[in-house]
ZATI-884256 format. One record per atom (N, C-alpha, C): x negated, y, z negated. Coordinates in steps of 0.001 Angstrom, whole numbers, plus 500000, padded with zeros to 6 digits. Each point is the difference from the previous one (the first is absolute). Layout:
<sites>
XYZ...
</sites>
This chain:
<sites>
316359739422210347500673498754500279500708499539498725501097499986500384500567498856498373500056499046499811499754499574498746499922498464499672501037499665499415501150499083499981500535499971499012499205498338499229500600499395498407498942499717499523499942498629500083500540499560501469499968498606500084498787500069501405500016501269500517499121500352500876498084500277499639500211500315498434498866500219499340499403499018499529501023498823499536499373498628499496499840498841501382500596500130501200499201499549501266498936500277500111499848501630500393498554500196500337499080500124499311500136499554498245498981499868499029499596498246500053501428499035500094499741498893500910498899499570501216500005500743500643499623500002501192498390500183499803499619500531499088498554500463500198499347499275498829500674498820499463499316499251499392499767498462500875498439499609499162499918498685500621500233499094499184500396500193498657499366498897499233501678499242499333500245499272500104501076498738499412500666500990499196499221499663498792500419500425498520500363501563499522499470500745501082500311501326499661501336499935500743500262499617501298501096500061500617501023499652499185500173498666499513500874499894498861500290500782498999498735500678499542500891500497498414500404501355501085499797501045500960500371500543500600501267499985500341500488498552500576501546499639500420500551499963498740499355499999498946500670499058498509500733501627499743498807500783500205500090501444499188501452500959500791500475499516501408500403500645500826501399499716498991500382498557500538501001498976499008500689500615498868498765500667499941500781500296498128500038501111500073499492501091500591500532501387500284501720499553500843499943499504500968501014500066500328501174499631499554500093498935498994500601499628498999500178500819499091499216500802499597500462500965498652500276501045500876500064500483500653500823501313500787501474499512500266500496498199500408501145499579500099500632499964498479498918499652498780500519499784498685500764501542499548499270500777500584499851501407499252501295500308500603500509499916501138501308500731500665501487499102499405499542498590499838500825499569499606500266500505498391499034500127499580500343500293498039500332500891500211499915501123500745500213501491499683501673500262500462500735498697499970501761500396500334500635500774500260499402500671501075500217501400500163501074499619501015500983501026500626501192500386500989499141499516501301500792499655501333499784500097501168498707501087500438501179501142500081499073501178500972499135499995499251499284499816498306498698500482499046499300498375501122500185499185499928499096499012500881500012499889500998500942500699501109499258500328500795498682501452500275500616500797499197498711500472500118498464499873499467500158498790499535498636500081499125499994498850501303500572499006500752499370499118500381499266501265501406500826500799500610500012500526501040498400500618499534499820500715498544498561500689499697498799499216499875500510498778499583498857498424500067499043500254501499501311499933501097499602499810500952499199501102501179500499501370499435499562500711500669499041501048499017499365499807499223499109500491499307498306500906500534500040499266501436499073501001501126501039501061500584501066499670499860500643501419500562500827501115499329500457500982500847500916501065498847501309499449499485500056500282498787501550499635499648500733500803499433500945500252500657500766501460499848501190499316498890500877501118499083500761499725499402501231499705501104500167501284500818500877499464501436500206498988500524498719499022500391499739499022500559500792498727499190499732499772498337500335499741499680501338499962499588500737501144500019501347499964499891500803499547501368499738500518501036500220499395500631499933498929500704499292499474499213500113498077500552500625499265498812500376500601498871500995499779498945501236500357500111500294500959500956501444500701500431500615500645498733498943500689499268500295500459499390499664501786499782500570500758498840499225501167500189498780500504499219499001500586500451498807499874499453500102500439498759500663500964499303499914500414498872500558498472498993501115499908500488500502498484499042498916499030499930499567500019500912498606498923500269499179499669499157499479501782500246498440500360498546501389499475498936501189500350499767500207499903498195500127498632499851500236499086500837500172498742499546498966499336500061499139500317500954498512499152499603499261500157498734500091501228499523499388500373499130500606499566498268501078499858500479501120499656498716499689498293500088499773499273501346499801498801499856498771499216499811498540501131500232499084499764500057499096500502498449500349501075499838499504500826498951498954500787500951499684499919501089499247501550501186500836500324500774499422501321500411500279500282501239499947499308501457500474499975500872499618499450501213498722500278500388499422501368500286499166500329500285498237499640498708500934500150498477498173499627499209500263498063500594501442499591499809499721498721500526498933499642501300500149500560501028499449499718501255498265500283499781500092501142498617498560500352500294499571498743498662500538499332499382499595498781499159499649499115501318501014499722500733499707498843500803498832500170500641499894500751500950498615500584500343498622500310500060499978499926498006498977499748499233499973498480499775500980498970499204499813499049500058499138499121501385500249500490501400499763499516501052498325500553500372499867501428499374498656500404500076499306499143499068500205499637498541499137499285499736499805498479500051500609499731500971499868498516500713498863500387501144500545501015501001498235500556500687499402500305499606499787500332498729498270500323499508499528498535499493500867498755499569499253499338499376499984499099501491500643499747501160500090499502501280498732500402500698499693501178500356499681500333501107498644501307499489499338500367500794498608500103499769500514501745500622500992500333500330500689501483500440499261501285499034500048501708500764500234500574498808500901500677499093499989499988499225501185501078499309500676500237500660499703501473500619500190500855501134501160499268501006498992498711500881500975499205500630501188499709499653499886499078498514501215499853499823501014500848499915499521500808498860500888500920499566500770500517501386499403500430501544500409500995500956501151498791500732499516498422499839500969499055500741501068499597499418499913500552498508501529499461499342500584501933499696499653500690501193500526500983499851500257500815498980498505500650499037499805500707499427499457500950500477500612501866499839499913500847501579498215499965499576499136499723498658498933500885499937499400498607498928498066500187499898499960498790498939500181500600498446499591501458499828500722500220498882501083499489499597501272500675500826501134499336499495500002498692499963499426499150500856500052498161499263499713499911498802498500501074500026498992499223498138501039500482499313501033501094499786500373500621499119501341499006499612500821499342500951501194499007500340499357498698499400499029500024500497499316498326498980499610500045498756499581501400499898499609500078498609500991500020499076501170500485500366501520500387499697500317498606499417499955499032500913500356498453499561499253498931499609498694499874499970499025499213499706499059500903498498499834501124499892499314500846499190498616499687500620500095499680500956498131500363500504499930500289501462499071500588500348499683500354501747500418498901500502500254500003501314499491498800500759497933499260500304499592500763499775498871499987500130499342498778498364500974500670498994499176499442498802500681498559499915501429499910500606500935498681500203498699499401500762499727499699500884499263499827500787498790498888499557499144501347499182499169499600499791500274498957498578501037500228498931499832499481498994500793498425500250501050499831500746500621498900500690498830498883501270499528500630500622499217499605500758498721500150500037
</sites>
C-alpha cells in the first residue's frame, strides 16, 4: 500500500489519544512540509528540473522511469538527465534514491514497520540493496538509524 507522507502523519494522528502529542505531531508535519516547499523554492532550478522533483515527492511508492519523466516534461530524456544534473548537482535517478531515503527515515522514526517493509514499499527490488542505498546517504544501516535516533 502507499503512503504518501501526508498519509503517514494522519494515520500516526489517528492512533494517538493524547492532546499534546497530537500537536507536536501536527507541529512536526508543518515543518516538514514547509521545508520540502523551502527546499524547492531555494534550489532555483528550471521548470521541467521542478517538475520532476515535485512529480518524485509525490510518487516515491512508485516506479519512476527516466521516460516517464521526460515525458511529462516534453522533453528528451537524455537532455533531461543533463540538465537536472547540471541544475541539481545528481543524477535523476541517485536524486530519487536520496528522496526515498530521506522519506525512509521519516518511517523508521514514524512507524514501528520493518526494514524490509520499508525498504520493499518505497521500492527497493531487495533489503540489501536499501541497507546498502541508506548506508550510501546516511553512513549507517537503517537498523542502527533506528536504533540510535529512536
Amino acid at each position: 500500500m502507499a503512503f504518501t507522507l501526508s498519509d503517514l502523519y494522519i494515520q500516526q494522528i489517528e492512533e494517538l489519544k493524547d492532546t499534546k502529542t497530537v500537536e507536536a505531531v501536527i507541529t512536526r508535519a508543518v515543518f516538514d512540509f514547509t521545508e520540502r516547499v523551502e527546499q524547492s523554492q531555494r534550489e532555483g532550478v528550471s521548470k521541467p528540473v521542478r517538475i520532476c522533483q515535485e512529480f518524485i515527492f509525490n510518487h516515491l511508492y512508485q516506479d519512476i522511469t527516466v521516460d516517464e519523466l521526460a515525458e511529462l516534461t516534453d522533453l528528451n530524456g537524455s537532455y533531461l538527465m543533463h540538465i537536472f544534473k547540471e541544475q541539481t548537482g545528481m543524477t535523476l535517478m541517485n536524486y530519487v534514491q536520496k528522496q526515498r531515503i530521506e522519506e525512509a527515515k521519516k518511517l523508521l522514526s514514524m512507524t514501528n514497520d520493518t526494514t524490509s517493509s520499508i525498504g520493499g514499499r518505497l521500492n527497493f527490488y531487495d533489503q540489501p540493496h536499501f541497507t546498502k542505498v541508506f548506508k550510501k546517504f546516511t553512513g549507517m544501516t537503517p537498523k542502527q538509524y533506528r536504533s540510535k535516533y529512536f
